[in-house]
C-alpha positions as CSV (number, residue, x, y, z in Angstrom):
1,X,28.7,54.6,50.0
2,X,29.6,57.8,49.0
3,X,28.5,61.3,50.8
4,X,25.3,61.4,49.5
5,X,24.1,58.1,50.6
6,X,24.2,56.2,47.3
7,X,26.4,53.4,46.5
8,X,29.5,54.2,44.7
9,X,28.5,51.8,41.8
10,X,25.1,53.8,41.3
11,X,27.3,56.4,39.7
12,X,29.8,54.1,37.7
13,X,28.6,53.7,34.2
14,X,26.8,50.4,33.7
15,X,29.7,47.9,31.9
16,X,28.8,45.3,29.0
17,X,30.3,43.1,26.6
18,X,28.8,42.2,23.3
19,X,30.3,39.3,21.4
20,X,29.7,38.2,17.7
21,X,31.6,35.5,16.3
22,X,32.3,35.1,13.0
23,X,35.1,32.2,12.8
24,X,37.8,32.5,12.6
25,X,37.5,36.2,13.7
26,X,35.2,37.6,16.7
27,X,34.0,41.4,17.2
28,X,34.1,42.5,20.8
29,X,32.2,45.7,21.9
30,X,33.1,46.7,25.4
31,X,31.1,49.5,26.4
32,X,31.0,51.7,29.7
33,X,34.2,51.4,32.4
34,X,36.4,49.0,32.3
35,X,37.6,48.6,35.7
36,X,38.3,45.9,38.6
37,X,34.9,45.6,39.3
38,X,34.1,44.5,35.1
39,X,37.7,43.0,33.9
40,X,36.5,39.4,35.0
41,X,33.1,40.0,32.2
42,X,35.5,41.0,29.9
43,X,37.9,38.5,30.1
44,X,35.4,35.4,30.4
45,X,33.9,36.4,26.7
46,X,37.6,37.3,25.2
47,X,38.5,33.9,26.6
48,X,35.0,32.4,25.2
49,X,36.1,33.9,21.6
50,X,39.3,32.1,21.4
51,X,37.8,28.8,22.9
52,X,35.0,28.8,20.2
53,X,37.4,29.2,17.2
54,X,37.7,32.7,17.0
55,X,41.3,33.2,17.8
56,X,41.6,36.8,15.7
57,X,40.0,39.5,18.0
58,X,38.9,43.1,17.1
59,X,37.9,44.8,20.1
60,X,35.9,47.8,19.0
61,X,36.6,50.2,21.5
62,X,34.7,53.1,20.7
63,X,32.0,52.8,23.2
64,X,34.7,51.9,26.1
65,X,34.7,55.3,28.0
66,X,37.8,54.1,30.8
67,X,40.1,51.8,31.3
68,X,42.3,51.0,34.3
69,X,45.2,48.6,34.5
70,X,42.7,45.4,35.8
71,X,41.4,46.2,32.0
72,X,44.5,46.1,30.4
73,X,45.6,43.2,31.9
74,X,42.5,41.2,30.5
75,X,43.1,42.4,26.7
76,X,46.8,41.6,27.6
77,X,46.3,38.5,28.7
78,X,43.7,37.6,25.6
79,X,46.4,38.9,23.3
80,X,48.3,36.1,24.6
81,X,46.4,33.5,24.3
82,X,44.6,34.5,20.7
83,X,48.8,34.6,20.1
84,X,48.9,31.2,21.6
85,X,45.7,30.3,19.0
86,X,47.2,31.6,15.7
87,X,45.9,34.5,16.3
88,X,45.7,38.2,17.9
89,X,43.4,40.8,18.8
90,X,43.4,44.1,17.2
91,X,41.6,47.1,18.9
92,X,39.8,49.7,17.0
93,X,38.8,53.0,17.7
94,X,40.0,53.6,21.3
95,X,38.7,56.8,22.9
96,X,41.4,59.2,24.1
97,X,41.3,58.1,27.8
98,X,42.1,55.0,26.5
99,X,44.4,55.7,23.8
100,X,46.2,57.7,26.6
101,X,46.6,54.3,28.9
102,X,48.1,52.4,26.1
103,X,50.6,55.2,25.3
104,X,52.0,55.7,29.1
105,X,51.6,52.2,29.6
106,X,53.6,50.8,26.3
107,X,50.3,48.4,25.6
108,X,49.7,50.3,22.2
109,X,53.3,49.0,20.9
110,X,51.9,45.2,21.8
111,X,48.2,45.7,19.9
112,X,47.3,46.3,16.8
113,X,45.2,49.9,16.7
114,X,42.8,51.0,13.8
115,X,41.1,54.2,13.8
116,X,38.2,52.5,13.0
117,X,36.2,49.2,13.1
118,X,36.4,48.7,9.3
119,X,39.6,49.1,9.3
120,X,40.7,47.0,12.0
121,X,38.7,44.0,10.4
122,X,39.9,45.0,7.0
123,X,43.3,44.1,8.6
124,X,42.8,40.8,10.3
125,X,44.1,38.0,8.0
126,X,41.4,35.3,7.6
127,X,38.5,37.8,7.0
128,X,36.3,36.6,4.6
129,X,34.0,39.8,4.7
């Protein structure tokens, strides 16, 4: 709880994960706060992409507002295994709170970044679009 009586969760921004799959490439849309409490949703529908012949991922992350290290660790860990796939992921758009985690972290040297969603798909080999 916090002082005023309302669960802390009550003011963390609602977290979701919308998926579409386009094989062999799927579009992942994050959105809210991306934190130990919502890794696990994220990881399950990365995991889900790969699984279901989608082993390129572009993780549009314009709508992600924060990210902590339990975050990372899930697109980390789906990098690896898209990797594992013949694939990758490739993130697009991240927001500066974001972009700032995978510059002091090192993670932006492992992903592919895009500015932009178009762009990021425009870069995935295998796109038929």
């Amino acid at each position: 709880m916090d002082r005023g009586g309302q669960p802390e969760s009550a003011h963390r921004r609602r977290f979701t994960v919308d998926a579409r799959r386009l094989p062999p490439i799927a579009v992942v849309e994050p959105q809210g706060e991306l934190d130990h409490h919502s890794a696990e949703m994220l990881r399950v529908s990365l995991h889900a992409c790969v699984t279901g012949g989608c082993p390129w991922i572009v993780v549009d992350c314009a709508r992600l507002d924060f990210c902590d290290s339990t975050g990372l660790n899930a697109l980390l860990a789906a990098r690896l295994e898209a990797e594992a796939a013949g694939g990758g992921v490739h993130l697009a758009a991240p927001q500066p709170r974001v972009a700032r985690l995978l510059e002091i972290t090192g993670a932006g040297m492992v992903f592919t970044l895009h500015d932009s969603l178009a762009a990021a798909l425009a870069a995935v080999p295998g796109n038929r679009a």
